[in-house]
C-alpha positions, 0 to 999 in steps of 0.5 A: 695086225698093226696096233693104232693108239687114238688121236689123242695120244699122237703128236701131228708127225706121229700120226703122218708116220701111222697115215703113210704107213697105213696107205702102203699097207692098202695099196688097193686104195691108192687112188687120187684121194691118196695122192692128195694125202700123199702131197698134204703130209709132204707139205705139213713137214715143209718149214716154210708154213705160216702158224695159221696154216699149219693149225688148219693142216693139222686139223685136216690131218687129225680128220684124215687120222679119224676117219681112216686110221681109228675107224680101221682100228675099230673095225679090227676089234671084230671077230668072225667065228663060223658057226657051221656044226655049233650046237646051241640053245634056241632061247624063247623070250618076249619084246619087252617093249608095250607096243609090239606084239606079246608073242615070242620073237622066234619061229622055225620056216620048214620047207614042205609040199604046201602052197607056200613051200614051207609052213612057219611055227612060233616057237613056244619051246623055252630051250630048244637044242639046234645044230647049225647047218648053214655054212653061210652063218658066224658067229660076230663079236664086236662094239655093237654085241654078240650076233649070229649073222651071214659071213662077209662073203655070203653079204 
């Protein structure tokens, strides 16, 4: 995983250097919007620019740097764990917010012979143990907290 420092900490012709290489890292990606790119850096490093221009160049090229390459880095930061086999707690707890429901927020779906084809239950079970049987669950770690979600692919 290359390792990108924030905008903040790069000079323009640093940034260029992290900008290319992180379009020939994703080759996939190389459509006309990176040419584009491709002709903004050549040109940035040509001499014959005016100070106005160059100031308004390098303010695409910091926007160019955000986008891409810091939300790249932020995306990296994500770990993906599969959950398939884990044994946990399934823990019982109330909305804390006065106007919703002050029933739990969990429920156990059981398939059966009903109209339905499955019968919920709230749970009222503080701590309830389950294995985790469902090859489409990981566990995902990131800026926005822990969760229990589907992987990628299944999304």
């Amino acid at each position: 995983m290359t390792k990108y420092l924030t905008e903040t900490t790069l000079k323009t012709k640093d940034k260029i250097e992290i900008i290319r290489k992180y379009m020939n890292e994703n080759p996939k990606q190389a459509d006309d919007f990176f040419s584009g790119w491709w002709r903004l850096l050549g040109l940035y490093e040509s001499n014959n620019l005016s100070h106005e221009f160059r100031m308004s160049m390098e303010a695409e090229i910091n926007s160019i740097y955000r986008m891409v390459i810091e939300s790249e880095f932020y995306k990296k930061k994500e770990t993906r764990i599969p959950a398939l086999y884990t044994k946990g707690l399934l823990c019982r707890f109330l909305d804390q917010s006065p106007v919703s429901s002050p029933y739990p927020r969990h429920f156990l779906r059981v398939t059966d012979d009903s109209e339905d084809g499955f019968t919920e239950y709230t749970i009222t079970h503080h701590y309830l143990e389950i294995l985790i049987l469902d090859g489409s669950a990981e566990f995902v770690k990131n800026e926005n907290g822990n969760f229990l979600d589907y992987t990628e692919e299944a999304m």
